[in-house]
N, C-alpha and C positions, 0 to 999 in steps of 0.2 A: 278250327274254323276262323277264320277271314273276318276281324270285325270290318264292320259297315256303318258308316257314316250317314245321316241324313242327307247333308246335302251332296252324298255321291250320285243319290238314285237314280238321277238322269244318266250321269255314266254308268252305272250296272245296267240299266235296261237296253244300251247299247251291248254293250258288255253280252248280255243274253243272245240278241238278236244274233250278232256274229257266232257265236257258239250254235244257236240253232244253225243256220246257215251252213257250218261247217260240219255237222254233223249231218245232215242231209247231202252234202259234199259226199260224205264217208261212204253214206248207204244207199245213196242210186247214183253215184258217181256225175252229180250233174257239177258242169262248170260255175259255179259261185265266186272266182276269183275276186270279179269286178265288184259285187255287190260288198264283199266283204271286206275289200281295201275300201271303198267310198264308207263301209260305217267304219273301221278301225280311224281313216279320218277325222271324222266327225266324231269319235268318240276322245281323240284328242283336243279339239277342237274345242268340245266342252270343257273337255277337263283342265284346259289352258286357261277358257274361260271362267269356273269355278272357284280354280285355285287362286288364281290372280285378284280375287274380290271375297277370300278369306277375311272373317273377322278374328281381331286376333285369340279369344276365349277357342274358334273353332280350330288356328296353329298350333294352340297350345295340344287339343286332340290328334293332329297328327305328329305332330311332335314326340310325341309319347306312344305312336301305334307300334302294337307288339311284333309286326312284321316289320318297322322300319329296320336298315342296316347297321348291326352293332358292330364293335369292334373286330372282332374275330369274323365276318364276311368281309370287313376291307382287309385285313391281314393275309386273307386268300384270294381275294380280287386284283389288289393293286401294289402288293409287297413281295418278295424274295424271302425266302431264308431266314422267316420272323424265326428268331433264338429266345424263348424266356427267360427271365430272371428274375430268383425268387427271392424273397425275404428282405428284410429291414436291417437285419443284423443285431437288433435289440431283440424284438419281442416276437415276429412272428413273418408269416405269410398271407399277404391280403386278397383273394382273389376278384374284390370289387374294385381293385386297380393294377392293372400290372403292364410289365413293361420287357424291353430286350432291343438286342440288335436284331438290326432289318435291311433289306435291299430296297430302296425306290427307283428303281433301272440299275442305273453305274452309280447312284449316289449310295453311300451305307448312312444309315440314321439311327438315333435309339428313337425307339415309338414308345409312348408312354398312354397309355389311355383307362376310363372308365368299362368296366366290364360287361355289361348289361347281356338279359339271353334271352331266351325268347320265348321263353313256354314256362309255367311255373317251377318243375322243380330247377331250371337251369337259374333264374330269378333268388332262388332260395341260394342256390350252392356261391352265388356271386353279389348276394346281401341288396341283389335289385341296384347294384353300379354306386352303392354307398360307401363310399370308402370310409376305415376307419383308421387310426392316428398311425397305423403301421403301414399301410397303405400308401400313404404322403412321405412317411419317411424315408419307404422304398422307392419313390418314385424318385423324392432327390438324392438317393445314392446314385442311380442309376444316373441321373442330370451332368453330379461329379463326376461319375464315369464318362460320360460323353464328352466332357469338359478335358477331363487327361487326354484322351483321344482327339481331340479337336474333330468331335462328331458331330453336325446338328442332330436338333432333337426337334418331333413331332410329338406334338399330345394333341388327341382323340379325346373332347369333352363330352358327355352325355352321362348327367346325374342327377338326380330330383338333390341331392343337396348330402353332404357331409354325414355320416352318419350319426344319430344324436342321443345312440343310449347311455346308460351309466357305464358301461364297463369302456367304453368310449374315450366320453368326460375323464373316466380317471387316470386313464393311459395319456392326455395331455393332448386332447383335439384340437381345442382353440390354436395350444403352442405349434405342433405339428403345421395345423396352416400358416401359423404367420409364418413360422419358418422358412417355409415353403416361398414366402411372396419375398421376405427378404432375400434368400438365395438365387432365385429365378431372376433377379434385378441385378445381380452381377454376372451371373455366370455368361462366361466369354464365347460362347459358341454360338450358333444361330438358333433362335427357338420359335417354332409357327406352331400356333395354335387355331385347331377347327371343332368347330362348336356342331357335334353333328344331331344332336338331339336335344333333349333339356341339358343348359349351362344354368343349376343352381345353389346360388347363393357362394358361399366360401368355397363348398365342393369342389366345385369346379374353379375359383380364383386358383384353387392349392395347386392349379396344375398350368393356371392361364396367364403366368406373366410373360408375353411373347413379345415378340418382334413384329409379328404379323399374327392379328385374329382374324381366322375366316369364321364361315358361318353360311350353314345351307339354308336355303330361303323359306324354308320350313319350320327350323329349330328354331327355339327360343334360349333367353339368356335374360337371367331375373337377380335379383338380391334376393329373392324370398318367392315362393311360389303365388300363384293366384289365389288358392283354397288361403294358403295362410294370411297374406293382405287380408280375407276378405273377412276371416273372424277377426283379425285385429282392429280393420276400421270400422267393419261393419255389423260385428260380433253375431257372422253369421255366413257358411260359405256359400250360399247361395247366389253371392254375391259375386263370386268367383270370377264370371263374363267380364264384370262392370271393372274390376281390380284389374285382368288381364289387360284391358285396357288405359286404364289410369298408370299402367308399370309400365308401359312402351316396350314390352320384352321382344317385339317380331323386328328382326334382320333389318327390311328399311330405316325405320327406326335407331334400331342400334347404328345402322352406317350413317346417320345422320345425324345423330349427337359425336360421332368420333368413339363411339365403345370399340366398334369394330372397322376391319381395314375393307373385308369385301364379303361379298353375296356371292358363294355359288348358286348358279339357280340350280332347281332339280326338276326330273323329269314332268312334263304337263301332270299324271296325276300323284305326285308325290312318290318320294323317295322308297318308298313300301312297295310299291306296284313295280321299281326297275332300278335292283339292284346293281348289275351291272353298269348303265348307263351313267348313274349316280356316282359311281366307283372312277370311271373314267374322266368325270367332269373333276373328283375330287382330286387325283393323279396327276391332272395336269394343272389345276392350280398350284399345288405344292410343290412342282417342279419348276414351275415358273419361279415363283419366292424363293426358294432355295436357291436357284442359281443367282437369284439378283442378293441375297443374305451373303452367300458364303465370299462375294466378293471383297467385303466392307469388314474392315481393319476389326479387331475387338474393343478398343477402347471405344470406338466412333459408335458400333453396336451399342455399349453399352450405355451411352450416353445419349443415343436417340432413344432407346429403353427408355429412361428416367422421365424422357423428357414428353413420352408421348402417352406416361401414365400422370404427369403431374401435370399435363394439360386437360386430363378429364375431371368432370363436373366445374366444370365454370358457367354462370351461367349470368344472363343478362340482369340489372337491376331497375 
């Protein structure tokens, strides 16, 4: 079942109306065309309106809704011939990150992304998109890879945040990510990163040292989530709303301190309601950036890199 938002109601009860409508359509075959384009209308209308005047505590809820687009719907929406690629080569197989070769039209890319699924047991079998220290590792094999190849490379962010148990920790989490940020600061090919659901904390750094960070106008992107701010300042997550807000994690936001490069927008009522749509908007930003990437020498790449992560957090005195 379809979770539901508070403040959708106004859209579901359009939402009904048309359903009724069309289903009276079905069983006495009367003409309802009109009535039912003017409420699909109005039922975007709202929903343009709704989304548009989200607080951010209520992005972070769709952000995280279990029908948004994971990885594997853009894989078959907007890519060719996604190829996986397993293992780290030390320890294991991580399915809360994975990665291969892929077709974006005529471009070929390694796609690198978080795993996330949609229904509990898929949740279970891909650790809920937590990657853990094999995960990262594999993701920069596959980066080298790209790199011999003179392939760009795509990563797909959405993670509540690095995985944090013991068996974790002892397999060298922390190192695995720094790894991760050192390597991704050189490596000479194009790298665009899009933040399509939760970007958090290191999780998501481990994979987000890009050229270009997108980011759909829904997803969020935190150092730490809101629950957690809100027992550390607040030693209580109730608090949760008031944190979301004090983080600045929503898209505007981030493009406006320089976190991120751009805002796809997504459909009037979020990404969960139109998959395809979402997929299309997504497709053709990243083909834009690619072709403006792959023109610009490697050294030059690398050295706008450096220079457009050591201009973040500066701030006024």
């Amino acid at each position: 079942m379809e979770r539901e938002f508070d403040f959708e109601k106004p859209i579901l009860e359009i939402q009904k109306e048309i359903e009724k409508l069309k289903l009276l359509q079905t069983q006495d075959k009367g003409d309802y065309h009109r009535q039912i384009a003017e409420l699909q209308k109005k039922s975007e209308l709202k929903g343009k309106e709704i989304y548009d005047s989200l607080s951010p505590w209520e992005i972070v809820q769709v952000a995280r809704h279990p029908q948004r687009p994971v990885l594997y719907d853009y894989t078959s929406l907007i890519f060719d011939d996604f190829l996986e690629l397993h293992g780290d080569r030390c320890f294991g197989d991580d399915h809360a990150l994975i990665g291969g070769f892929a077709m974006l039209d005529k471009q070929k890319v390694m796609l690198i992304g978080h795993s996330k699924g949609k229904n509990v047991e898929e949740n279970v079998a891909r650790n809920f998109g937590m990657a853990r220290p094999e995960g990262y590792r594999k993701a920069l094999r596959l980066m080298r890879l790209a790199q011999k190849y003179n392939i760009p490379i795509i990563t797909f962010i959405d993670t509540p945040g690095a995985y944090p148990g013991l068996d974790a920790e002892e397999r060298g989490q922390a190192e695995a990510i720094a790894r991760n940020l050192v390597e991704m600061a050189r490596i000479e090919v194009p790298i665009v990163s899009l933040v399509t659901g939760e970007g958090g904390s290191g999780g998501a750094l481990g994979i987000g040292v890009s050229d270009i960070i997108l980011m759909l106008s829904n997803a969020v992107y935190s150092v730490i989530s809101p629950e957690g701010c809100a027992s550390i300042l607040w030693r209580d997550a109730a608090y949760s709303p008031e944190a979301a807000k004090a983080l600045r994690i929503t898209a505007p936001e981030l493009l406006k301190m320089g976190v991120i490069d751009r805002v796809i927008p997504e459909p009037p009522c979020g990404a969960h309601r139109d998959h395809e749509q979402t997929a299309l908007a997504v497709k053709n930003t990243l083909l834009k950036y690619l072709k403006k990437l792959t023109s610009i020498s490697s050294n030059k790449l690398i050295s706008k890199r450096f220079q457009k992560f050591c201009a973040m957090g500066e701030f006024n005195k």
